[in-house]
C-alpha angles and dihedrals in degrees: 000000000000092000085070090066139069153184105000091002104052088045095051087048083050090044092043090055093050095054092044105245101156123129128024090272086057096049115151132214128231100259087051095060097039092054087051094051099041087216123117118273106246090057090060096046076059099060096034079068096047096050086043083054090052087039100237091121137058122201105210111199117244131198093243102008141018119259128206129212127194104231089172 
């Protein structure tokens, strides 16, 4: 699980489990994350697409913005 990350993406799948975002209804935003995490937002673009690669993360489609789920 979270052993298998490290550096900004370990830190945004942290950031991403104290803000609760765990299960599809609980789905975060960017901004959300970024503002958890206290790391620019690129970078954790960056590792939202890593964790989705190791499938440890969901992005739910919004009607404005994307949304990401821990399912991990």
């Amino acid at each position: 699980m979270a052993g298998e990350i490290s550096g900004n993406t370990k830190k945004v799948y942290e950031a991403m489990a104290a803000i609760g975002a765990r299960g599809e209804e609980k789905a975060k935003n960017m901004e959300d994350i970024v503002r958890e995490a206290k790391i620019p937002k690129g970078a954790v673009a960056n590792s939202i697409n890593e964790l989705i690669k190791k499938k440890l993360v969901k992005r739910k489609a919004g009607e404005k913005t994307a949304r990401y789920y821990i399912i991990k």
